[in-house]
Each structure stands twice: as C-alpha cells, then as structure tokens.
N, C-alpha and C positions, 0 to 999 in steps of 0.2 A: 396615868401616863403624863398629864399636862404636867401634875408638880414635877413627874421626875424631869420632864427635858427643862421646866425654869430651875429644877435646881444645878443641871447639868451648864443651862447659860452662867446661874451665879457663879457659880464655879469656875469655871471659867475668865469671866470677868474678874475675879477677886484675883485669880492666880496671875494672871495677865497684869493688874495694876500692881501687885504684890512685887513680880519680876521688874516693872518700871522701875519702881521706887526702889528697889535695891539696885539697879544699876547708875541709877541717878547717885544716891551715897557711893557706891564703888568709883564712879566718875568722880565725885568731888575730893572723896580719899585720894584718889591716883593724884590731881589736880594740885592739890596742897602738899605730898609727898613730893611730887617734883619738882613743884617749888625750892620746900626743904631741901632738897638734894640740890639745885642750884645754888642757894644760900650755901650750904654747908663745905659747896666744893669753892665757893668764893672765901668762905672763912678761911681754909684749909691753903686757899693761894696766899690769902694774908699773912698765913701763921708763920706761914714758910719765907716769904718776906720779911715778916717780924724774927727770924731765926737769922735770915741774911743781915739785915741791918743790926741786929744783935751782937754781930761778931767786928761791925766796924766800927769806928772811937766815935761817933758821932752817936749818942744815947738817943736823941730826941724822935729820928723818923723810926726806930724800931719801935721805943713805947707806942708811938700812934698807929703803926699799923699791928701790933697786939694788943691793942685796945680794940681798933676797927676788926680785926679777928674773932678774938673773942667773942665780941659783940651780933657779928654774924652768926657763929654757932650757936649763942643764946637765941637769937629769931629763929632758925633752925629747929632746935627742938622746941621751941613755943610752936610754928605750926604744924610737927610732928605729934604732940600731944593735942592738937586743936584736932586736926584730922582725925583720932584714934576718938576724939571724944563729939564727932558728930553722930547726929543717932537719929534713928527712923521717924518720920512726920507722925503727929497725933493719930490722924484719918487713919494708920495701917494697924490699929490695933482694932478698931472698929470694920476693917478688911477683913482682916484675920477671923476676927468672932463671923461675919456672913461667910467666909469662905468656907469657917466648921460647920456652920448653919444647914449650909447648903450639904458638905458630907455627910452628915445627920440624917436629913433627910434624902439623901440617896441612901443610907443604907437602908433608911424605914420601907423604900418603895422597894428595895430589893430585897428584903426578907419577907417582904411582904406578897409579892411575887413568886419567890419561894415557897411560900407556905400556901400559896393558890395552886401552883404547880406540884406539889406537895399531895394538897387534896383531890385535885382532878385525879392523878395516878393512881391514888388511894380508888375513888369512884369509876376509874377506867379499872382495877382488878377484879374488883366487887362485882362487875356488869359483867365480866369476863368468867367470873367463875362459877358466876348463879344469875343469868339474867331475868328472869322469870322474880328471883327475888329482887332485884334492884327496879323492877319497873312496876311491881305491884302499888308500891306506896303511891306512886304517881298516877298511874292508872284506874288506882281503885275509887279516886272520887268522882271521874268523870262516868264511872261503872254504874258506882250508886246509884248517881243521878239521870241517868238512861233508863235504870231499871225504875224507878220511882215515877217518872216521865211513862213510861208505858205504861205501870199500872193504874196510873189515875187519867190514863186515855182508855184502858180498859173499862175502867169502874164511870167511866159518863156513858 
C-alpha cells in the first residue's frame, strides 16, 4: 500500500510539472505570435503606404517605405518559425519516463490486488462450500500435536 500511494504522489507531481511546462511554452508561443502579429500588421501599414507613395512622382519615400515593409514581414515570419520551433526543456523527458514509472507501478499494485482479491474469493467459496475440508489442513497440525502432548503425559 506504501508504494501505491508514493507512486500515486509521483504521479501526480510529474503530471503537475508536465502541465507547467507546457503552459510555459504555450505562454511563450502566444508571446512571440503576438509579437509577429504586431510586426506584421506594422509591415502591412508600410506596404500600403509603400502602394500610396508608389502612385506619386516622387519614387524615393515609396522605395523606403517597401523596403521598411518588407523588412518587417521578414522579422515577422522569423519570429513565427522561432515560435513554432520552441521545444520542451531537457528535464520533461526525464518527467515523462517517472511519470510512466509511476503508472507501471500502479498498475503492478493493482493487478496485484486483484489477484489477492481474486484469491480470497476463491478461499471464501471453498470454506463456503465444504468447510470442514478448508479448515482441516489448518487444524490438523495443531491436532497432532495435542494428541502427541497427551500421549507422552500418558506414558510418564
């Protein structure tokens, strides 16, 4: 019973820092996606300025503000693939192996429990259906030994 409630703690524990650690990377994904999203709606104002300026005779403020466009939605999907390419700390692979550890061995205590409860039933029909045979075996050695006991109090 001891193992199953420490394997019921580790359990517990691994699932618990397990949920951390993925909310932590969901946090940092969301974090850098919004970014990118700010970047990208800033590109997206540039562009549209670079289209404005585009249409007037003066060439030079439209190149620069689609250059500065561009250049935003290039940062943009850099921290969009930065994001996609963050990945779970060292330690939760090492989580993961005690958190199975620990299911492992819950299931060892509970098959094994099973298979106690299993037998008891088995030895609760047995005594149920012939008790006289189920208590012999148990009884007969303390029999012998009464009976041996008297006869060598006889025989002094």
């Amino acid at each position: 019973m001891e193992r199953f409630v420490y394997s019921l703690r580790v359990l517990w524990r691994t699932d618990r820092l397990l949920t951390q650690n993925e909310m932590r990377l969901l946090s940092q994904k969301l974090q850098f996606n919004a970014l990118a999203g700010l970047v990208a709606l800033f590109g997206l104002v540039m562009l549209s300025l670079a289209v404005f300026f585009a249409l007037v005779p003066h060439w030079g403020h439209s190149l620069a503000a689609l250059a500065v466009g561009g250049a935003d939605v290039v940062l943009a999907g850099l921290l969009v693939s930065y994001a996609g390419s963050i990945k779970p700390a060292p330690e939760v692979e090492m989580i993961k192996e005690m958190r199975d550890a620990a299911l492992n061995d819950l299931k060892e205590e509970v098959a094994q429990a099973d298979a106690e409860l299993v037998a008891l039933k088995d030895e609760a029909h047995r005594f149920l259906r012939n008790p006289v045979e189920a208590l012999l075996p148990a009884a007969l050695g303390p029999l012998m030994g009464a009976a041996v006991r008297g006869l060598n109090s006889r025989s002094k």
